[in-house]
Biopython code that builds the backbone (N, CA, C, O; Angstrom):
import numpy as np
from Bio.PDB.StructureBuilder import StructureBuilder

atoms = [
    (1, "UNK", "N", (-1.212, -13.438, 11.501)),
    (1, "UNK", "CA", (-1.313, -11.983, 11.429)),
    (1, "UNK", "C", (-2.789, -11.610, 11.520)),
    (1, "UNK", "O", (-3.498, -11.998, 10.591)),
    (2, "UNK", "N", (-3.277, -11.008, 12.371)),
    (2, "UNK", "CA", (-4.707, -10.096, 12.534)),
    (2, "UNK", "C", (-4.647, -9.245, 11.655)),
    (2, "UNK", "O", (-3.726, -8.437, 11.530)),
    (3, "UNK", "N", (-5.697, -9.341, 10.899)),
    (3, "UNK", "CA", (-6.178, -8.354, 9.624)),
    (3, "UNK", "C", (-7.656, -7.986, 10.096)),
    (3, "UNK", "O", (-8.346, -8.874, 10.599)),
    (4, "UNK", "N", (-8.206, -6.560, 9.928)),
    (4, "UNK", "CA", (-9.187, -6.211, 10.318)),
    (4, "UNK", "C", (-10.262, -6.516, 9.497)),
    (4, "UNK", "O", (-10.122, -6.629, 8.279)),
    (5, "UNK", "N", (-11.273, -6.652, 10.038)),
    (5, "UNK", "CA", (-12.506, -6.918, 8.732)),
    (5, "UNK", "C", (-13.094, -5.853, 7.885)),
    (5, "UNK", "O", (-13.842, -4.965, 8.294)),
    (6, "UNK", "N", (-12.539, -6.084, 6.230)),
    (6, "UNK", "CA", (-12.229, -5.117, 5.021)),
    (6, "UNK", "C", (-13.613, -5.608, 4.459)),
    (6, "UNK", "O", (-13.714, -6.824, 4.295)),
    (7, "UNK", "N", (-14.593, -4.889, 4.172)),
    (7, "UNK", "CA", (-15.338, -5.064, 2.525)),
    (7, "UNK", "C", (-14.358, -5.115, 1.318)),
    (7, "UNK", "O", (-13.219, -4.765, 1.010)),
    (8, "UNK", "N", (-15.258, -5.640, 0.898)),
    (8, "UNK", "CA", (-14.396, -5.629, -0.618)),
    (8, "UNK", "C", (-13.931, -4.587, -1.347)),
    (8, "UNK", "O", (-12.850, -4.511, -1.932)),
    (9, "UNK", "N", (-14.617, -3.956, -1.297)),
    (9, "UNK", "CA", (-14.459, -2.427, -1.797)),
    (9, "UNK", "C", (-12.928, -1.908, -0.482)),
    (9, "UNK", "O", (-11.873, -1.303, -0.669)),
    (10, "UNK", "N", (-13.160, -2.136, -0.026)),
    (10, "UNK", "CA", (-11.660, -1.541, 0.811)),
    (10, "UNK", "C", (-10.547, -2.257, 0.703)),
    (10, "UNK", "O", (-9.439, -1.781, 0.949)),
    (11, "UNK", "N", (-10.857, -4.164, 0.109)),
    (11, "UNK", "CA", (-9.438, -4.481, 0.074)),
    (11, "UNK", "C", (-9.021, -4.488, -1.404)),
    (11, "UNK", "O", (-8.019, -4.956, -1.945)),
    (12, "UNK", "N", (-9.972, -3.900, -1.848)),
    (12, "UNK", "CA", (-9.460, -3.609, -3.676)),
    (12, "UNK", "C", (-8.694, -2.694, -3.599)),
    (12, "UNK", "O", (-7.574, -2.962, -4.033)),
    (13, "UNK", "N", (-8.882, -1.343, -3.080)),
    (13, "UNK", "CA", (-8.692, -0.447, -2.667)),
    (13, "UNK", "C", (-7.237, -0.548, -1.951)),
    (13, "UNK", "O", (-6.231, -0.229, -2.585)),
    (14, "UNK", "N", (-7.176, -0.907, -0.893)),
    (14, "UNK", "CA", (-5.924, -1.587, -0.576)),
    (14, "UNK", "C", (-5.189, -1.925, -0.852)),
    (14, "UNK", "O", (-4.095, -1.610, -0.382)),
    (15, "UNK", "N", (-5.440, -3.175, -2.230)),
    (15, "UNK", "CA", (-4.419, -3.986, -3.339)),
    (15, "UNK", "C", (-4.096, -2.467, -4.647)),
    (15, "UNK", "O", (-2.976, -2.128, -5.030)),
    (16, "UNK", "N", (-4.873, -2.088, -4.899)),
    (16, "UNK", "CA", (-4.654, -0.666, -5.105)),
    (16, "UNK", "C", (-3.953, -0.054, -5.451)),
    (16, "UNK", "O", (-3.388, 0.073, -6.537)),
    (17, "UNK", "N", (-3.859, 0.820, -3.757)),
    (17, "UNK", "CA", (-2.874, 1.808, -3.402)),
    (17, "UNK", "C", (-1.481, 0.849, -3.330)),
    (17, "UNK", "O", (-0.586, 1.158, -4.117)),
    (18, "UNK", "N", (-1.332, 0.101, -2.741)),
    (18, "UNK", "CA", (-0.437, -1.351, -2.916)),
    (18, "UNK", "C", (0.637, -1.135, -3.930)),
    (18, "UNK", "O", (1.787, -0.708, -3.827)),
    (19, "UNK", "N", (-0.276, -1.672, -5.226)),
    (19, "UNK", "CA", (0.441, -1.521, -6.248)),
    (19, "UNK", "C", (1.075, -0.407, -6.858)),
    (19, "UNK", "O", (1.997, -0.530, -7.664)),
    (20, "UNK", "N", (0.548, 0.796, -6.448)),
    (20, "UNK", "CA", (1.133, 2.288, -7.057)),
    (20, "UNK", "C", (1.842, 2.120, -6.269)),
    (20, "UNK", "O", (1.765, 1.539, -5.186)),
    (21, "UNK", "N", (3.235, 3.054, -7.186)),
    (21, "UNK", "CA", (4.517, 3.592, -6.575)),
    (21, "UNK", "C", (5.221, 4.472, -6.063)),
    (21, "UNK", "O", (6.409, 4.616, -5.776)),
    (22, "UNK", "N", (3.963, 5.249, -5.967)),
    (22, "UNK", "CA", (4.396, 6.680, -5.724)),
    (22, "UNK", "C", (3.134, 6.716, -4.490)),
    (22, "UNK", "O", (2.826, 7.858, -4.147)),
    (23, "UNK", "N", (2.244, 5.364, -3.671)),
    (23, "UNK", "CA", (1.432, 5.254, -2.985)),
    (23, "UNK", "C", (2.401, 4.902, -1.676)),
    (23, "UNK", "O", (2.981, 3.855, -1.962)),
    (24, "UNK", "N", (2.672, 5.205, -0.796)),
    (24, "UNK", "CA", (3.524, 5.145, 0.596)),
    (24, "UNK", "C", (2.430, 4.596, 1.653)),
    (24, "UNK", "O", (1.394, 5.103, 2.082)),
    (25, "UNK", "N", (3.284, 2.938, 1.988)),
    (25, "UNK", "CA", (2.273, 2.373, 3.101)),
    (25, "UNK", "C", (1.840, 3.259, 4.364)),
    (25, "UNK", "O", (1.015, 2.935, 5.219)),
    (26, "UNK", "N", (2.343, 4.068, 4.317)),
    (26, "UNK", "CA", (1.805, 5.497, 5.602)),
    (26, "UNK", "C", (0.308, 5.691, 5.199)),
    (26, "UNK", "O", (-0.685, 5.570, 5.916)),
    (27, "UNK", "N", (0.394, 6.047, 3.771)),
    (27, "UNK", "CA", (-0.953, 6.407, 3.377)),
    (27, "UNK", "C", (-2.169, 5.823, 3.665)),
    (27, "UNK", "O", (-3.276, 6.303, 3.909)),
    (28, "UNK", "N", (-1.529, 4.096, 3.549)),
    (28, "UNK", "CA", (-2.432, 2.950, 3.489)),
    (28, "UNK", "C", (-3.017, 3.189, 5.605)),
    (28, "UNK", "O", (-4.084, 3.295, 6.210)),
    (29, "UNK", "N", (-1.653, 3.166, 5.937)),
    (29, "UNK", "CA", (-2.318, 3.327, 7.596)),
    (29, "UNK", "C", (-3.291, 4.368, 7.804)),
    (29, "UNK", "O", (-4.339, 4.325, 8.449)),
    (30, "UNK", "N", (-2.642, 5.547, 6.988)),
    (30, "UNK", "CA", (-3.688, 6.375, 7.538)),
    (30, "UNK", "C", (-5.475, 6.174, 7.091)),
    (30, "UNK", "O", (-6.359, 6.735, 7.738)),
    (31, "UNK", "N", (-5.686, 5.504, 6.189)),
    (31, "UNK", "CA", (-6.988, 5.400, 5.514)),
    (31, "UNK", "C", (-7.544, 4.305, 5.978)),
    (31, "UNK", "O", (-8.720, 4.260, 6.338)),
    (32, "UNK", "N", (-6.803, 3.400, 6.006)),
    (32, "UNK", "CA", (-6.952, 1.726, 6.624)),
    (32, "UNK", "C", (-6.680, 1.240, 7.713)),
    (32, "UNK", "O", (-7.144, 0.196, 8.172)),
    (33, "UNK", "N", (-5.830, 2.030, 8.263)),
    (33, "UNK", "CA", (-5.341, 1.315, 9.669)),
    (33, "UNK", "C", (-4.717, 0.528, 9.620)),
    (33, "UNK", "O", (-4.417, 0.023, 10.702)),
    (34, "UNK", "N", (-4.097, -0.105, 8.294)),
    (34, "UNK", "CA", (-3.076, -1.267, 8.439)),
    (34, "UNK", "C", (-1.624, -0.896, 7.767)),
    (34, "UNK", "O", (-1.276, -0.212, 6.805)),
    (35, "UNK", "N", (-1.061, -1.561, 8.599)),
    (35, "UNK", "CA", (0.645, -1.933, 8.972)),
    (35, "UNK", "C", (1.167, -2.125, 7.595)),
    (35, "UNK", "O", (0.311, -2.515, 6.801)),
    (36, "UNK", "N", (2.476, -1.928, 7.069)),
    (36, "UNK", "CA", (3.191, -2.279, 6.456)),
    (36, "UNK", "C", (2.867, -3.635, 6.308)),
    (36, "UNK", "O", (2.598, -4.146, 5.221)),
    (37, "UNK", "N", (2.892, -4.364, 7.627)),
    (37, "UNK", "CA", (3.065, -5.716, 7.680)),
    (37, "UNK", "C", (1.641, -6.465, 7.459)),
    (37, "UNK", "O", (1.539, -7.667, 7.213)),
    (38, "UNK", "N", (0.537, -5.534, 7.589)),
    (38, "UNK", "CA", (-0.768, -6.145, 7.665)),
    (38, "UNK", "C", (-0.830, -6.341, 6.171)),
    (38, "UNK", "O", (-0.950, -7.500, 5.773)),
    (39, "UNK", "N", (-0.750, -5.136, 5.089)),
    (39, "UNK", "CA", (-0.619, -4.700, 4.154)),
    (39, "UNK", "C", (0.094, -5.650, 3.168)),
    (39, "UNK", "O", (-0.448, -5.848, 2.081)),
    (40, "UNK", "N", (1.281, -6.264, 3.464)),
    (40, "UNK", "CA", (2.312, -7.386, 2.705)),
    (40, "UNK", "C", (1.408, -8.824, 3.239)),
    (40, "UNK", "O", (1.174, -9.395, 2.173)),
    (41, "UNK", "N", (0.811, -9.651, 4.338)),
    (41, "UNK", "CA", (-0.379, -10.547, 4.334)),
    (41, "UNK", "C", (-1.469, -10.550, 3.673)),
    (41, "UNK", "O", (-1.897, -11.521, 3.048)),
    (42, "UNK", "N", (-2.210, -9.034, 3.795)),
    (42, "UNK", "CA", (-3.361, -9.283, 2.922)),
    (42, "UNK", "C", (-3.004, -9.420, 1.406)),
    (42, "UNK", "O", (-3.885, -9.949, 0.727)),
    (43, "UNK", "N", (-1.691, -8.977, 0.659)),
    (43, "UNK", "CA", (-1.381, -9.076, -0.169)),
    (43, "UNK", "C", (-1.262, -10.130, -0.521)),
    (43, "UNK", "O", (-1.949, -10.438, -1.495)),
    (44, "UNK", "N", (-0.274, -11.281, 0.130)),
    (44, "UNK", "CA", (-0.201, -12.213, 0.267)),
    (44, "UNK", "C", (-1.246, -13.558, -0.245)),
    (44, "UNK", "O", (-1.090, -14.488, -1.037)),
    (45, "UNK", "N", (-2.640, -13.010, 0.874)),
    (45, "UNK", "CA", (-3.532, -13.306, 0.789)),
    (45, "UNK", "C", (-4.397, -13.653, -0.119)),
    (45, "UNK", "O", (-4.801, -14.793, -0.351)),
    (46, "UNK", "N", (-4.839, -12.168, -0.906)),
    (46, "UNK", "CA", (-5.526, -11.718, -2.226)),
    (46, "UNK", "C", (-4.966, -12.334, -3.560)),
    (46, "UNK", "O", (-5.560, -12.797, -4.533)),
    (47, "UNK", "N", (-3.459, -12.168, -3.252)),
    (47, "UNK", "CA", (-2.945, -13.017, -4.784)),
    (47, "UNK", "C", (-2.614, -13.734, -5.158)),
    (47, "UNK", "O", (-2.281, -14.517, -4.268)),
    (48, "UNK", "N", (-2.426, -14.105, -6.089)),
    (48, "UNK", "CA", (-1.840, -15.353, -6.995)),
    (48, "UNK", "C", (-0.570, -15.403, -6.391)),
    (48, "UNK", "O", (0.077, -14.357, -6.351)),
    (49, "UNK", "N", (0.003, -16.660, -5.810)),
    (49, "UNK", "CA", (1.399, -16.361, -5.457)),
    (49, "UNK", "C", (2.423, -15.668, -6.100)),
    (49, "UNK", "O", (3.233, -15.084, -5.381)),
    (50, "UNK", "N", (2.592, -15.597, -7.709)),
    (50, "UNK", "CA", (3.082, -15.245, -8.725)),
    (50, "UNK", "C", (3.283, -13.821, -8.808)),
    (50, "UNK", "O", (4.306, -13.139, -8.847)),
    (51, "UNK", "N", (2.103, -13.551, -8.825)),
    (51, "UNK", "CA", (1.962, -11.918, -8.759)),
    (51, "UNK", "C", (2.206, -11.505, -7.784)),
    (51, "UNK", "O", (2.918, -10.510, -7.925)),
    (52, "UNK", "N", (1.915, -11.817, -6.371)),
    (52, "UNK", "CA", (2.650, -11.157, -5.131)),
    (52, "UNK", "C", (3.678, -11.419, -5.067)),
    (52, "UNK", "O", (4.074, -10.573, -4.265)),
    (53, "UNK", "N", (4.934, -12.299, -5.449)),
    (53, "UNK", "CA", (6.039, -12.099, -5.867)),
    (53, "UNK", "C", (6.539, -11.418, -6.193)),
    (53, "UNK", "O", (7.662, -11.112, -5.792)),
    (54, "UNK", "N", (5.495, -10.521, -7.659)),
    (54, "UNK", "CA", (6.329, -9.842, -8.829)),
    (54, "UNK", "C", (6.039, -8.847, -8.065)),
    (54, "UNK", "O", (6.672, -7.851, -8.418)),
    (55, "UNK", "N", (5.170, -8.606, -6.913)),
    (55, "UNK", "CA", (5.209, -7.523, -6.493)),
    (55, "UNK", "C", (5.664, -6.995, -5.201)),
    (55, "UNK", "O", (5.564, -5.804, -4.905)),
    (56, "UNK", "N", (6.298, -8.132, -4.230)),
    (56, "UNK", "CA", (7.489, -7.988, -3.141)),
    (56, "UNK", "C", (8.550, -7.407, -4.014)),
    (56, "UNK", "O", (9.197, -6.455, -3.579)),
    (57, "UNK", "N", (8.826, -7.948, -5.360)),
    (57, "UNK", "CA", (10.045, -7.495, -6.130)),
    (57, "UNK", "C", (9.989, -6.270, -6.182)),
    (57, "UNK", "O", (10.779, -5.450, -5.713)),
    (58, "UNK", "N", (8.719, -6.055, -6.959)),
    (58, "UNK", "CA", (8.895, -4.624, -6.832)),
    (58, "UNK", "C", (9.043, -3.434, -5.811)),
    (58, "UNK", "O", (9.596, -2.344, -5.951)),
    (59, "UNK", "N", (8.490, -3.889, -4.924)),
    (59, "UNK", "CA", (8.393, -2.761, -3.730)),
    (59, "UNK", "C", (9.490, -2.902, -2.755)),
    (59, "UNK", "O", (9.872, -1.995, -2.016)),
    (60, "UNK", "N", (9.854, -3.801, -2.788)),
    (60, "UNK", "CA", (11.078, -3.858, -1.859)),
    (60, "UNK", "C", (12.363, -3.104, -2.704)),
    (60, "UNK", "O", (12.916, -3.022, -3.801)),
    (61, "UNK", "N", (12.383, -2.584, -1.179)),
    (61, "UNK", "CA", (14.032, -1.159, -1.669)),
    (61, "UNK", "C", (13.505, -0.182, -1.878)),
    (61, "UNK", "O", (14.300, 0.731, -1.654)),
    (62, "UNK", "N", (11.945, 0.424, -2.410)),
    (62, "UNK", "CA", (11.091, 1.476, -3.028)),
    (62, "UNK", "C", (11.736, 2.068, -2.028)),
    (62, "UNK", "O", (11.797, 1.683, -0.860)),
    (63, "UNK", "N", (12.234, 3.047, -2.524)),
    (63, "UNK", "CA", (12.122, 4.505, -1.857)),
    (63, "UNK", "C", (10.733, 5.354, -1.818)),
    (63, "UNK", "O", (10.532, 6.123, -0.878)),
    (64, "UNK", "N", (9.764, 5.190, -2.881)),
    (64, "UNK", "CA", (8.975, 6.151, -2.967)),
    (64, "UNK", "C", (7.646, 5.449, -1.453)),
    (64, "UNK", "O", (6.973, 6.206, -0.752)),
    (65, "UNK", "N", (7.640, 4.291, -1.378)),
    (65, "UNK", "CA", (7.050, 3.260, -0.621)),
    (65, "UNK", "C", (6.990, 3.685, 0.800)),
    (65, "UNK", "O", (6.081, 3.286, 1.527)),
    (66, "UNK", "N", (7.921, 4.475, 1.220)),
    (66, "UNK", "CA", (8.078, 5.010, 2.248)),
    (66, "UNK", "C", (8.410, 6.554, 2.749)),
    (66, "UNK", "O", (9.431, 7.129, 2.373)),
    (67, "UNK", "N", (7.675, 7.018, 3.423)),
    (67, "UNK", "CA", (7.621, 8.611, 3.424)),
    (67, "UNK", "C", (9.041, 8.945, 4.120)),
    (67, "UNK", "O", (9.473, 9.978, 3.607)),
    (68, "UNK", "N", (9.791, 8.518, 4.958)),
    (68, "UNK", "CA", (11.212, 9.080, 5.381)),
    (68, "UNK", "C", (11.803, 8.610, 4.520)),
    (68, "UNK", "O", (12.925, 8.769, 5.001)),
    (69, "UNK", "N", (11.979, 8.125, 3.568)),
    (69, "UNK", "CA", (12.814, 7.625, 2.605)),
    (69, "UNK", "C", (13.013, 8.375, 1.333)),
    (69, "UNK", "O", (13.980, 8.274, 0.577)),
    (70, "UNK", "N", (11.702, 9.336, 1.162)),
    (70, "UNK", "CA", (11.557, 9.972, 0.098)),
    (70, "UNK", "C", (12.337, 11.302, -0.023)),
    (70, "UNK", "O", (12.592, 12.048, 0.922)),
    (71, "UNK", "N", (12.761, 11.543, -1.613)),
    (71, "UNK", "CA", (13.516, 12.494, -1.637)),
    (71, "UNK", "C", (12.462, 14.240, -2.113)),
    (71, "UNK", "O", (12.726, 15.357, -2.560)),
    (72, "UNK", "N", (11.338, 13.524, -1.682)),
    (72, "UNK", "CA", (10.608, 14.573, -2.380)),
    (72, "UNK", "C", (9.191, 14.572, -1.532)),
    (72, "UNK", "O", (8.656, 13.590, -1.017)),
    (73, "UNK", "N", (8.690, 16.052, -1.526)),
    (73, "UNK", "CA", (7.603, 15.468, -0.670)),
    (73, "UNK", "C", (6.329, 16.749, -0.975)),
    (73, "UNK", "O", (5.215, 16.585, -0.478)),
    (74, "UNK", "N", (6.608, 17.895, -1.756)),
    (74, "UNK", "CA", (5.659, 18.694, -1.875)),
    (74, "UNK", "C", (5.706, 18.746, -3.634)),
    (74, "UNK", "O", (6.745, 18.438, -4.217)),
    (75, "UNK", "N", (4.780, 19.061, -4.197)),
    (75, "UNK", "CA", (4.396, 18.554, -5.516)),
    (75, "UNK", "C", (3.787, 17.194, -5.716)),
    (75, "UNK", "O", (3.402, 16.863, -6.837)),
    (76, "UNK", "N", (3.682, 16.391, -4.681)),
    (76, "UNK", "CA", (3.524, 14.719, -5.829)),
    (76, "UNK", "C", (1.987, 14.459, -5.344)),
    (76, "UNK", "O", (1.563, 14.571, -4.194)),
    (77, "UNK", "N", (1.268, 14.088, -6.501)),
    (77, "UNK", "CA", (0.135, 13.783, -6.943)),
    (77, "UNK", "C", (-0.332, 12.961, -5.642)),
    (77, "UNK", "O", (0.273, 12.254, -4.837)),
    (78, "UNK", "N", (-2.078, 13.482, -5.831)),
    (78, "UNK", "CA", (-2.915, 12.592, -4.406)),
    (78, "UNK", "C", (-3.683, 12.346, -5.109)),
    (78, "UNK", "O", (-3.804, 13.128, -6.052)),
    (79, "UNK", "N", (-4.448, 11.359, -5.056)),
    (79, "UNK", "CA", (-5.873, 10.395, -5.670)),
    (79, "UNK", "C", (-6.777, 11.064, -5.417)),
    (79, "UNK", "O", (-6.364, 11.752, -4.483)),
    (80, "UNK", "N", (-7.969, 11.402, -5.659)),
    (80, "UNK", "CA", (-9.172, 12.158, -5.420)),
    (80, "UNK", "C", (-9.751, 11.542, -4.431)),
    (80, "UNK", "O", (-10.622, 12.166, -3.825)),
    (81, "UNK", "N", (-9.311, 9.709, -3.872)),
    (81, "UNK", "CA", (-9.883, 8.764, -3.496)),
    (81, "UNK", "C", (-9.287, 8.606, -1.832)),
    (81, "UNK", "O", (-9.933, 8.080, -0.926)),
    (82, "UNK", "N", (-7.798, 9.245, -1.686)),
    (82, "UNK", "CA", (-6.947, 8.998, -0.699)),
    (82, "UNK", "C", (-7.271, 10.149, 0.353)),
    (82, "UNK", "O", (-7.358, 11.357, 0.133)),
    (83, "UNK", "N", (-7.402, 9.567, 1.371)),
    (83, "UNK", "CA", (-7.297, 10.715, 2.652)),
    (83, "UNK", "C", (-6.609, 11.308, 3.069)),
    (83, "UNK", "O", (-5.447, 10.980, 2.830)),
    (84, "UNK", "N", (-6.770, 12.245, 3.732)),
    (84, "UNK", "CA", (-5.177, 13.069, 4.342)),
    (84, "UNK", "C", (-4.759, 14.306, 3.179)),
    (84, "UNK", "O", (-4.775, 14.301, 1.948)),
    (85, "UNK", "N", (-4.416, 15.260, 4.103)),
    (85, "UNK", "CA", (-3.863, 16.154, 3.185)),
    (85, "UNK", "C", (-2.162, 16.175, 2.563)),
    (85, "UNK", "O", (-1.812, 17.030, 1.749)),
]
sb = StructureBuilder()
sb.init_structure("model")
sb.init_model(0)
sb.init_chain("A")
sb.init_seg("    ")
for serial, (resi, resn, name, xyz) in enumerate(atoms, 1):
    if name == "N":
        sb.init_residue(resn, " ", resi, " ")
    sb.init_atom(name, np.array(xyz, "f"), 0.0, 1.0, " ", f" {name:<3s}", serial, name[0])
structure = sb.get_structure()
């Protein structure tokens, strides 16, 4: 998998938004440029196998994880940190 070249500060950032649940990998493209799929490698990558486990568990099935999936879409909280309106 091609992963683009991240400073550190962007793949913290990354692991991040990642972990929030109410953070939708759309978001991550739009700020980062990376894929769902880029996004689940660098994860991969960065962690302890253990913990990226506990955290495929978690995100897989997320509804909130994904913006057509969501049942809600005006009201929900933005990071001071995240791009896009």
């Amino acid at each position: 998998m091609n992963l683009p070249d991240l400073d550190t500060e962007s793949i913290n950032r990354v692991l991040e938004m990642a972990w929030e649940d109410r953070t939708p990998f759309e978001a991550i493209a739009l700020q980062f440029g990376l894929q769902e799929k880029q996004v689940i490698a660098l994860m991969r990558r960065e962690m302890k196998t253990s913990s990226f486990r506990m955290w495929r568990r978690r995100v897989s099935g997320r509804k909130t994880k994904h913006l057509k999936e969501r049942d809600f879409l005006a009201g929900r909280f933005r990071s001071q940190n995240q791009k896009g309106s």
